[in-house]
GUGUKE-202674 format. One line per 5 residues: their letters; for each residue x, z, y of C-alpha. Coordinates in steps of 0.02 Angstrom, whole numbers, always signed. Layout:
<mardrens>
a	X Z Y  ...
</mardrens>
This chain:
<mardrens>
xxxxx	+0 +0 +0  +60 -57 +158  +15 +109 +266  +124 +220 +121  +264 +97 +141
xxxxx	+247 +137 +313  +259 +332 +306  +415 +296 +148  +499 +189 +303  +487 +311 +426
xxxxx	+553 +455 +358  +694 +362 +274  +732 +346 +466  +717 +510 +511  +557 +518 +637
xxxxx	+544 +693 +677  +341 +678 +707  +208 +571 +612  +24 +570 +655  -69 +499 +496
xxxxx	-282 +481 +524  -384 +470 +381  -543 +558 +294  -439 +550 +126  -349 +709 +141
xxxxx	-320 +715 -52  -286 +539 -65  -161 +539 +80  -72 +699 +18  -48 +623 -184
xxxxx	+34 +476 -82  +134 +589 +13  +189 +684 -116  +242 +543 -228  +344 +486 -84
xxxxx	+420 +649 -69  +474 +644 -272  +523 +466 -249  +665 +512 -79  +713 +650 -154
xxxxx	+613 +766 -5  +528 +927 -33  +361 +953 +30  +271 +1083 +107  +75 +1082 +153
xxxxx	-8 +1211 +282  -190 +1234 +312  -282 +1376 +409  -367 +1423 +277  -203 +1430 +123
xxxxx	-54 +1440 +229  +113 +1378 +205  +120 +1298 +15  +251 +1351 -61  +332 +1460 +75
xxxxx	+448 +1428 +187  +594 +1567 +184  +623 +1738 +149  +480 +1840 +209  +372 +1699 +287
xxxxx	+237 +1801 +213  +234 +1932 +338  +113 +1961 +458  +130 +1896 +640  +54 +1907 +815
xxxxx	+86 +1725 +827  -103 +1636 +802  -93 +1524 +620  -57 +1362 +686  +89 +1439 +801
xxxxx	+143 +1529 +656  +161 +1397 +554  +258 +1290 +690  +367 +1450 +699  +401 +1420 +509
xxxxx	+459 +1241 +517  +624 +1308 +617  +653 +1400 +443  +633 +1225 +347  +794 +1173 +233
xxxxx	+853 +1017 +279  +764 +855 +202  +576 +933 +218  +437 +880 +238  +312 +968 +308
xxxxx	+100 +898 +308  +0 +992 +418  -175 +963 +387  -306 +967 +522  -224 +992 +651
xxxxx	-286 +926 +776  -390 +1057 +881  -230 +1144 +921  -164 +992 +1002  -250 +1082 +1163
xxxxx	-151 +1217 +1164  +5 +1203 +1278  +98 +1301 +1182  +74 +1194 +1021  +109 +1056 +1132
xxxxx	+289 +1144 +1170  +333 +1193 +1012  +330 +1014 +937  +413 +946 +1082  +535 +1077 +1052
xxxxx	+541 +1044 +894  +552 +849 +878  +747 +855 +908  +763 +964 +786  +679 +857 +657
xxxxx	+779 +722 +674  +947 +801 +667  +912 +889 +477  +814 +736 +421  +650 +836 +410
xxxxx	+472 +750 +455  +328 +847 +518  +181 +757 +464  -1 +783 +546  -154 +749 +458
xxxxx	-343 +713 +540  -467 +618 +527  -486 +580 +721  -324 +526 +847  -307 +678 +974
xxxxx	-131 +648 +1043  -79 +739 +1214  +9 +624 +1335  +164 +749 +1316  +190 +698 +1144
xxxxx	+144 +509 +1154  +359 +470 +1130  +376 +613 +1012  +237 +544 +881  +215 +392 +769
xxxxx	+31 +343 +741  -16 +296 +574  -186 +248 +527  -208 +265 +313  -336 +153 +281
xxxxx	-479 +150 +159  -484 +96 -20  -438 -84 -37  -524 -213 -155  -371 -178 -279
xxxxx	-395 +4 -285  -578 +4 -294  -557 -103 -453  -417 +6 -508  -550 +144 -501
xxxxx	-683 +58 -578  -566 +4 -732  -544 +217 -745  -730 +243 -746  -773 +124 -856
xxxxx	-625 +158 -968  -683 +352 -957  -881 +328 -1024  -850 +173 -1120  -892 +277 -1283
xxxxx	-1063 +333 -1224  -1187 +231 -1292  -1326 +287 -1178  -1221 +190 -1033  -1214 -8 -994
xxxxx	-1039 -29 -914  -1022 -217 -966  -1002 -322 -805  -977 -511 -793  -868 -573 -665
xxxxx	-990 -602 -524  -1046 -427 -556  -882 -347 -539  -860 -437 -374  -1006 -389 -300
xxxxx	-979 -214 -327  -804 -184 -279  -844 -293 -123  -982 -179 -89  -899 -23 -111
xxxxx	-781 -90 +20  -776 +31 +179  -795 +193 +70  -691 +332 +35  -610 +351 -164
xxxxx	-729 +520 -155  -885 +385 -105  -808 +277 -218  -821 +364 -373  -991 +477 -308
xxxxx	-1077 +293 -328  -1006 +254 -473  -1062 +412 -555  -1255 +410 -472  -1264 +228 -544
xxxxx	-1234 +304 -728  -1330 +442 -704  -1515 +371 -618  -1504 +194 -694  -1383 +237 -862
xxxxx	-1269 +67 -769  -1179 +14 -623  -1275 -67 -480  -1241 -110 -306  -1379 -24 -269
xxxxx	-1312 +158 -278  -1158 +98 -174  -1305 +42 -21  -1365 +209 -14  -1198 +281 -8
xxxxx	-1168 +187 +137  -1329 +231 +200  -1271 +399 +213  -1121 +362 +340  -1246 +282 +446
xxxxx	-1361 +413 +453  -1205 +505 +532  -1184 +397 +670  -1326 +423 +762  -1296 +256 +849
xxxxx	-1316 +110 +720  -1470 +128 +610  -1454 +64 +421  -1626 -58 +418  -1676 -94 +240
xxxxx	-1753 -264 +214  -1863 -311 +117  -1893 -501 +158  -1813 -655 +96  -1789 -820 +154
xxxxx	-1943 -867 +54  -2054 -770 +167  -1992 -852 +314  -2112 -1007 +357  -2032 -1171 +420
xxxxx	-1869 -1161 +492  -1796 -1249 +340  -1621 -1318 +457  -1593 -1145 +481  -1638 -1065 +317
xxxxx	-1509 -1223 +230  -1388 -1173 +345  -1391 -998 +298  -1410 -1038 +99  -1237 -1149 +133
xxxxx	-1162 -995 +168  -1224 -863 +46  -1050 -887 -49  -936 -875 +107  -904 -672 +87
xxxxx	-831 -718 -116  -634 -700 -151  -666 -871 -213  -712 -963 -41  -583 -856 +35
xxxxx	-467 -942 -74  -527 -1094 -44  -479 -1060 +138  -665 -1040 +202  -649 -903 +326
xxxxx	-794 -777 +328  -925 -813 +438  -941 -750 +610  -1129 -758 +625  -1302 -852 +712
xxxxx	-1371 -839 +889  -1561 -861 +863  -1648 -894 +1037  -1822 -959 +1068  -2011 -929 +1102
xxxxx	-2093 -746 +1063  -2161 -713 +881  -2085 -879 +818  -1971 -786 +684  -1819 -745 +741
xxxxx	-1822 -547 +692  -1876 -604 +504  -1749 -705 +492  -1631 -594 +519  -1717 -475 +417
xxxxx	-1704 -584 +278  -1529 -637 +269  -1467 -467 +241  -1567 -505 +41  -1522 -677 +41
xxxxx	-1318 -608 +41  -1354 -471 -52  -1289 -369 +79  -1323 -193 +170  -1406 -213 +360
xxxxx	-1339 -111 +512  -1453 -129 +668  -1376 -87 +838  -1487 -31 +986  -1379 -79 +1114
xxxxx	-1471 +65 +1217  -1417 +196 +1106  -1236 +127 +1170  -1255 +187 +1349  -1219 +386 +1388
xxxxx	-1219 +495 +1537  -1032 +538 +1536  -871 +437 +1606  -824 +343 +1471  -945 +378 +1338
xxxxx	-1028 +208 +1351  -859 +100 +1284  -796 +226 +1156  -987 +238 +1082  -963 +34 +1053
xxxxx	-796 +45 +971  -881 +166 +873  -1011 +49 +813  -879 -69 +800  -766 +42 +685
xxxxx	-897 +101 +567  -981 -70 +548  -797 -152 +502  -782 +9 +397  -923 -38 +285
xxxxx	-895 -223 +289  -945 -338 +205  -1122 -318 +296  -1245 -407 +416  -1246 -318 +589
xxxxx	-1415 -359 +692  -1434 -348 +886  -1618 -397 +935  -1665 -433 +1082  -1486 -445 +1144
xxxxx	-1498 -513 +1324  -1593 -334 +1366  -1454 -237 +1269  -1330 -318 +1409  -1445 -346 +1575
xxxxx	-1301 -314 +1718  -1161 -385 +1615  -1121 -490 +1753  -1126 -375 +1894  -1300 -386 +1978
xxxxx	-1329 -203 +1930  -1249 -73 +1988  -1190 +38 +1857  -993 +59 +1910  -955 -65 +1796
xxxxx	-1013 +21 +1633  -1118 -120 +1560  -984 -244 +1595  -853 -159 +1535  -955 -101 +1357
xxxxx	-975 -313 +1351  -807 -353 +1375  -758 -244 +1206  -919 -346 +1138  -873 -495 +1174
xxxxx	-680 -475 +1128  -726 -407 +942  -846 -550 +931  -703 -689 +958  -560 -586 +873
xxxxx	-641 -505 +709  -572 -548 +544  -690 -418 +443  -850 -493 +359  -965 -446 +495
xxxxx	-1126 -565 +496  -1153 -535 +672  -1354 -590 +679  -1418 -587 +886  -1584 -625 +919
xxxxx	-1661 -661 +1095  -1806 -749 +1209  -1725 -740 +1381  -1605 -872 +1382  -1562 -844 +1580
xxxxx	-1537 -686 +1577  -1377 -702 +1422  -1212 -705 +1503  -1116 -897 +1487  -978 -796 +1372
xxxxx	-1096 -762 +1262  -1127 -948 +1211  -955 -988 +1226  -910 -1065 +1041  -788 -961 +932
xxxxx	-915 -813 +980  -1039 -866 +835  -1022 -998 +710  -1188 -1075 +785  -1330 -1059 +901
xxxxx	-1496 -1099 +827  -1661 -1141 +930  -1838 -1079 +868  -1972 -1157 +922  -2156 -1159 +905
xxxxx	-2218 -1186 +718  -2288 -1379 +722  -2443 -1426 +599  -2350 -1390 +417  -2271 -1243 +463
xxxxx	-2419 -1174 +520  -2478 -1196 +325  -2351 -1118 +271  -2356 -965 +361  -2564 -946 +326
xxxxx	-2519 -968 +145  -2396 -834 +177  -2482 -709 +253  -2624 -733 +146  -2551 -717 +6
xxxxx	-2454 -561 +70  -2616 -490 +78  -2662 -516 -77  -2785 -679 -47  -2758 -828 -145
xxxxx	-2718 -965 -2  -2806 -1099 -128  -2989 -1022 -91  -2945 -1074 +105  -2944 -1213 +227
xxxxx	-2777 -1208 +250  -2785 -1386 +340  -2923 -1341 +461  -2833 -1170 +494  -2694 -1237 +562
xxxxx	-2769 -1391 +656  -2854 -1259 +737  -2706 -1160 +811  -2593 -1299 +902  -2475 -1186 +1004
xxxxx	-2499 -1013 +899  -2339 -930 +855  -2305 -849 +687  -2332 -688 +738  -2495 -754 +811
xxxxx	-2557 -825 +657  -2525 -658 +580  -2622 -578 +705  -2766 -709 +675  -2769 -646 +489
xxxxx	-2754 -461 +522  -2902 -476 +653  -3003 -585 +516  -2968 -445 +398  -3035 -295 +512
xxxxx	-3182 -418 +545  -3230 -473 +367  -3226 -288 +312  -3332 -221 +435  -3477 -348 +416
xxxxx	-3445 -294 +202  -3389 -447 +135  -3234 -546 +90  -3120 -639 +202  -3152 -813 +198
xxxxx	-3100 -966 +323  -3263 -954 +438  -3183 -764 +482  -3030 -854 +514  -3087 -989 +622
xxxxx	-3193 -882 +722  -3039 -777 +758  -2923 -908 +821  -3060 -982 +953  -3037 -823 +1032
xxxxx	-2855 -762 +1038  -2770 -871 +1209  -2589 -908 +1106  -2431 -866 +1238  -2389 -1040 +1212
xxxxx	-2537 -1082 +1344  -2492 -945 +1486  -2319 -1000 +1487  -2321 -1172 +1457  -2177 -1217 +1602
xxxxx	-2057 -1085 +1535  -2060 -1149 +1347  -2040 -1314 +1413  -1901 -1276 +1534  -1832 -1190 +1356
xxxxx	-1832 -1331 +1254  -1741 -1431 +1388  -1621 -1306 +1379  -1591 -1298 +1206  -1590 -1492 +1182
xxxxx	-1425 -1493 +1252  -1350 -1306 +1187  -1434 -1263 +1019  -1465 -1342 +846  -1659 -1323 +781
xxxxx	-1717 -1209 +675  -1819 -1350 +583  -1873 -1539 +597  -2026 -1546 +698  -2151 -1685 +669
xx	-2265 -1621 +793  -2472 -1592 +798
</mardrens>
């Protein structure tokens, strides 16, 4: 692993100070002790709660007036030479001037007996006094060759039980140790072990809902479970091939092939035309877990919140790549991106990290944005290299409007064959998806009511009197699709009314 190459490198070169981050405390501490066996070093670990492991000295035992973590700074000057010494969460004491002294004190020191005083978190909290002092090292997570490392061990381990299915074909195996990308080896193997427990086998499933879990944490990206497919999306059949093209671009094998992941869509157009069930349902078309971002959950009260809340959402949807990460609505998320409101530059700046992850990602991130505003969406935005393409939805013409009544119909449990499908949707030029939806749910209430079953009357009756949006803003959906002629691909081939 590249980052334990790192640490071996280091030390070999006498760095008096390394700052490793990572949630794997056990994982990083194996590593560092097999480095330590490997150098020739011997190791030490401290932790408030067990001390100094093994002890440091003659008498280090004894009691002090020094606080723990000052203590155990105090013990490092009693260090043989060619130590190492891990100190594991750390961090809070980083605060403390005097902690800050002592290690600035001490990183001479360090280097001149060839011992290493390694710092273990989770998070980065780094004083600026110690910024020359202290090499950052960031351990990452599990890669695909560990993961299938340790799902040869679990598999090996319950291969005997006859109650469990552990067989996997190759596609299998991929999918799972590309899901169970972004966990920890404790996740990892927690996932592993639910799977044989609930469902006696091991599923992709159980990995989702451990991933689920690290959303839940966030409190800024939402984990949105879909259960749609590309079949339940009516018309837009440029758009849905487009997507289907794709559903193998996340495999080792197109990454071989050199088929770089995909960056993700831009889906603009009129209200209620499908753009929020598409993106719905390409999270189950790739088999892959859905983060939503509410871009207004980004924005806080305090000086500097705002950008470090989108890195955030940034680091922990790259953490549980590969996924599909969904912005709706995106020109509200980013109203004053370009200045004309005055927020000291928040929004703009929050944009800027946007819009520089969006051009230099390289982890499989389906970005999916949805909007209806095309105006109001900043010209970086649409800038190519920012998404792979930008797709324009328009109003549903006569056979899409058949499909989607045999949809919804059948989604209610009606059998689309007992209805005029034809007259239904000759009788709503202009209607929007979501409108014919609405024409079918107002049937419904109607039809059970009066006491009897829904039949095509109840739907006729229903469409004479809902106005579609198509007719109250006629100029801007035409201004639109001059727009989009000349910007966007569409969604599907319309042969008009």
């Amino acid at each position: 692993m590249q980052a334990s190459r790192e640490i071996e490198v280091l030390i070999r070169a006498k760095y008096p100070i390394l700052y490793v981050t990572s949630w794997e405390e056990r994982r990083v501490e194996e590593e560092i002790a097999e480095i330590a066996k490997k150098i020739d070093r011997k190791l030490h670990s401290w932790s408030l709660t067990s001390g100094m492991v093994p002890p440091i000295g003659v008498g280090s035992e004894k009691k002090s007036s020094l606080p723990p973590e000052l203590q155990a700074l105090a013990l490092v000057h009693e260090a043989q030479e060619f130590t190492l010494i891990l100190l594991k969460d750390f961090h809070p004491y980083l605060k403390d001037p005097r902690a800050i002294r002592l290690l600035r004190d001490l990183a001479g020191r360090l280097r001149e007996r060839a011992q290493t005083l390694i710092l273990l978190s989770p998070t980065l909290t780094l004083p600026i006094e110690l910024e020359k002092d202290v090499s950052v090292i960031e351990f990452p997570l599990p890669e695909r060759e560990d993961i299938a490392a340790t799902l040869d061990e679990i598999i090996e381990q319950v291969k005997g039980n006859p109650k469990l299915d552990v067989s996997l074909d190759e596609a299998a195996r991929e999918q799972i140790v590309r899901s169970a990308q972004g966990l920890t080896s404790d996740e990892i193997e927690n996932s592993f072990a639910r799977s044989l427990v609930e469902v006696n086998r091991l599923t992709v499933d159980r990995i989702i809902e451990e991933k689920k879990q690290i959303v839940r944490k966030t409190g800024i990206l939402e984990f949105y479970p879909s259960s749609s497919n590309l079949k339940d999306v009516g018309g837009h059949e440029l758009l849905k091939d487009w997507l289907v093209q794709r559903s193998k671009s996340f495999t080792d094998a197109a990454h071989e092939f050199g088929i770089p992941y995909p960056k993700g869509i831009l889906i603009i157009g009129v209200q209620g035309c499908g753009k929020s069930l598409v993106a719905k349902a390409v999270s189950t078309a790739y088999g892959l877990p859905m983060l939503k971002l509410d871009v207004g959950r980004i924005f806080g009260s305090l000086v500097g919140q705002s950008e470090e809340n989108m890195r955030r959402a940034i680091r922990i949807s790259e953490s549980l790549a590969p996924c599909v990460l969904w912005i709706d609505e995106l020109e509200k998320g980013f109203a004053g991106a370009g200045g004309s409101v005055s927020d000291s530059g928040t929004t703009a700046r929050v944009f800027s990290t946007f819009l520089t992850w969006m051009q230099e990602k390289t982890k499989p991130v389906f970005l999916v944005a949805t909007g209806n505003n095309v105006s109001a969406l900043p010209p970086e935005l649409l800038r190519k290299g920012r998404f792979d393409e930008i797709f324009f939805v328009d109003l549903p013409d006569l056979e899409e409007r058949k499909e989607i009544f045999k949809i919804h119909l059948a989604k209610r449990n009606r059998d689309p064959k007992k209805f005029k499908v034809a007259d239904l949707a000759a009788n709503t030029p202009g209607f929007s998806g979501a409108e014919i939806e609405q024409v079918i749910v107002g049937a419904l209430n109607k039809a059970f009511f009066a006491g009897h079953e829904l039949n095509s009357k109840d739907l006729l009756e229903e469409a004479k009197t809902q106005v579609p949006l198509s007719r109250m803003m006629s100029e801007e959906i035409g201004w639109l699709r001059d727009w989009a002629k000349l910007r966007a691909r569409p969604s599907a081939k319309h042969e008009g009314d």
